[in-house]
N, C-alpha and C positions, 0 to 999 in steps of 0.2 A: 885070555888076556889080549891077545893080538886080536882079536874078534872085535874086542869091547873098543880097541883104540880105531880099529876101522872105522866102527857105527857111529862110534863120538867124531871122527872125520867128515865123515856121511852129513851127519846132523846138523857141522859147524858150513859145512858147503853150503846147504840145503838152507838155513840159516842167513847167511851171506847173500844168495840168491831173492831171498824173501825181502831183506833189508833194502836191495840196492831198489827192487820194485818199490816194494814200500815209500822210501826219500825221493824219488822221480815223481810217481805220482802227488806225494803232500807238495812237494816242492812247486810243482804245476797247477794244482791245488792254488796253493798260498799266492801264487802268483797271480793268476788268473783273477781270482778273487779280488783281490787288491791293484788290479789293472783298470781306470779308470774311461781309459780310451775305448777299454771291452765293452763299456755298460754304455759308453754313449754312441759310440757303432750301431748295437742292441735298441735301444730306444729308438734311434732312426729306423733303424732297418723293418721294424716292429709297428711303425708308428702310434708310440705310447703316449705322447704328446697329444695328437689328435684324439685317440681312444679316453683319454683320463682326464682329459683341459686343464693339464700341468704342463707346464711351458719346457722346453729343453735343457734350460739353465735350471730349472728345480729339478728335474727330474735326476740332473747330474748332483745335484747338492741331497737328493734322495740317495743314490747310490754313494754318497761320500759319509753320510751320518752313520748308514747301515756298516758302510767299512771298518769305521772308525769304531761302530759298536762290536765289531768283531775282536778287536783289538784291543780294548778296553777294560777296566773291569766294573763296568757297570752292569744290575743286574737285569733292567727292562728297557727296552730302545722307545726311544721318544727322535719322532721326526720332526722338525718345524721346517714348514714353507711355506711358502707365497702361492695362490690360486685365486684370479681372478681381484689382484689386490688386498686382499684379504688373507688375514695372516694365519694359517692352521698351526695351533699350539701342536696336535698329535695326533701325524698323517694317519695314521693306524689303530684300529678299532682292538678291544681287549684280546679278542680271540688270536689277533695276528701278533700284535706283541706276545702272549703267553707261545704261541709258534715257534716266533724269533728266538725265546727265551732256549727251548728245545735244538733250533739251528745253530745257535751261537755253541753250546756242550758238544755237537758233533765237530765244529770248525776249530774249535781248540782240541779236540781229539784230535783230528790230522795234525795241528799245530805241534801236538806234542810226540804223535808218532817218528813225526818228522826227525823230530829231536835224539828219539829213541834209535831209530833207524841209523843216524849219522853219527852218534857217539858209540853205537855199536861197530861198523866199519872200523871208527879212527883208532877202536879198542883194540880190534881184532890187529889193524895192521900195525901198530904200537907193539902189541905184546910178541906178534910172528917176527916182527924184526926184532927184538929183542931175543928170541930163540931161535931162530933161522937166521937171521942179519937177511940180504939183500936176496934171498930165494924167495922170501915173501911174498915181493912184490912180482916174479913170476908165478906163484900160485895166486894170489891177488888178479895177475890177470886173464888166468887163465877162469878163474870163478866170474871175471866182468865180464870174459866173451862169453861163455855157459848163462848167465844171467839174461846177457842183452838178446840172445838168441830167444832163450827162454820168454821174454817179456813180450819181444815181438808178437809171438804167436800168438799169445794172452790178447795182447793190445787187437791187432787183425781181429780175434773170434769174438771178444765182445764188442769190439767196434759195429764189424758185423751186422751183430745181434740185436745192437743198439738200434742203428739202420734200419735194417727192417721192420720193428718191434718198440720205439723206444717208449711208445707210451704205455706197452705192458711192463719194459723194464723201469721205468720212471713210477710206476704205482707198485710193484715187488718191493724198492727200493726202498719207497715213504713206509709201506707196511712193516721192514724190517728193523728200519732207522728211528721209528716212533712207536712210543707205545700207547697214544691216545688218537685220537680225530681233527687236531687243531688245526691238521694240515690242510684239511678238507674245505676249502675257500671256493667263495664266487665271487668269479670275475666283477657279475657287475655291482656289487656292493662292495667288495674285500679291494684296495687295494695294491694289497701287498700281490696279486696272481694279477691282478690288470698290470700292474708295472713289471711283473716278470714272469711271461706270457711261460709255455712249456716249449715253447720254440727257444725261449732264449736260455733253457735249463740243457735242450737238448746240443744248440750249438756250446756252450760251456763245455759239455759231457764230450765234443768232438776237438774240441781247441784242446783240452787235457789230453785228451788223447794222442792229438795229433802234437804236439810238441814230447810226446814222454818216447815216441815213435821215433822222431827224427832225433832226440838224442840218445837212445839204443841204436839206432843205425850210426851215430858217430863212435861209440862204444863198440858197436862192432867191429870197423874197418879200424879204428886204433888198435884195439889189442890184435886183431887179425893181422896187423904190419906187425907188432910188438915178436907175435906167437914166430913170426914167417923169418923173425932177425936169428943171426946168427950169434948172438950173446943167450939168446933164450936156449935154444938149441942144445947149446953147450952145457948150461944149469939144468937141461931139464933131463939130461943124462944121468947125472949124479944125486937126484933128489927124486924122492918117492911121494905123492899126491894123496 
């Protein structure tokens, strides 16, 4: 019996620590995504403007239809801009809207991990103080620093990895997140990959990274001031982990 309450201990830690990655990463996700300033940075820096002879102001009204299509519940993204005067009913040819259709199920999956993630937390620390009262939230923080420490390392190794390699891990990634070939675009006919070259998939993949980074390192030095107070100290005498 005491065995069994350890492992269910074990599992709810273990749990916790997955959670707290989990809502960092969708959170940075969701943000990024729906960052505006990102995609017009991106355009310049990329010069997709030049490369596509869609002017900057559509290019940005490209990246706002697609946002909006994320968010949405319609079921196939239709782009309308302006090119060369001339008004395009829909930027994107069959193959890239059925794509998009396949993008948009992943990006409401994060959506709703996210959701999953954070209603988990607010459960766990709801229900711990209702049976523990205020030790909770010293095991609570003792699982954020264990987490942040943890995530770190993750974040550095496939940072990494990413670095090095991102276009082997950028084609592992489509292979496991798709089960068909839609992804599979050219540049110079498709402009769904002209307008978002794999430099701006791989700076994306580095902004998540580096924001979910700097707030594990805030995560850290709090609960490490928290662990180091002398209120913790004193509870963590009296209660068992």
């Amino acid at each position: 019996m005491f065995l069994n309450i350890n492992i269910f201990k074990i599992f709810i830690q273990i749990l916790i620590i997955i959670s707290v990655f989990i809502l960092l990463i969708t959170t940075n996700v969701k943000l990024v995504i729906n960052n505006m300033k990102f995609y017009d940075y991106e355009f310049s820096k990329y010069e997709i403007s030049k490369k596509t002879g869609i002017d900057q102001k559509e290019l940005i009204s490209v990246a706002k239809q697609i946002k909006d299509y994320f968010n949405n519940d319609e079921k196939f993204l239709k782009v309308s801009i302006w090119k060369n005067n001339v008004k395009i009913e829909n930027l994107f040819n069959s193959k890239e809207i059925l794509h998009m259709v396949d993008v948009k199920k992943l990006i409401r999956l994060v959506y709703i991990f996210q959701s999953i993630s954070f209603i988990f937390l607010i459960s766990y620390l709801l229900i711990g103080f209702y049976l523990l009262k205020t030790k909770i939230f010293l095991i609570f923080n003792k699982l954020l620093f264990i987490s942040s420490i943890t995530i770190i390392i993750i974040i550095i190794t496939v940072g990494l990895i990413s670095f090095i390699g991102f276009e082997k891990v950028f084609l592992i990634f489509h292979q496991i997140s798709f089960t068909n070939d839609l992804w599979q675009l050219n540049p110079r006919k498709d402009y769904l990959i002209a307008i978002f070259p794999e430099g701006f998939f791989f700076e994306t993949t580095m902004l998540i990274a580096f924001l979910t980074l700097i707030e594990c390192l805030f995560i850290f030095c709090i609960t490490k001031l928290l662990k180091n107070s002398s209120n913790y100290a004193k509870l963590n005498k009296v209660m068992l982990i």
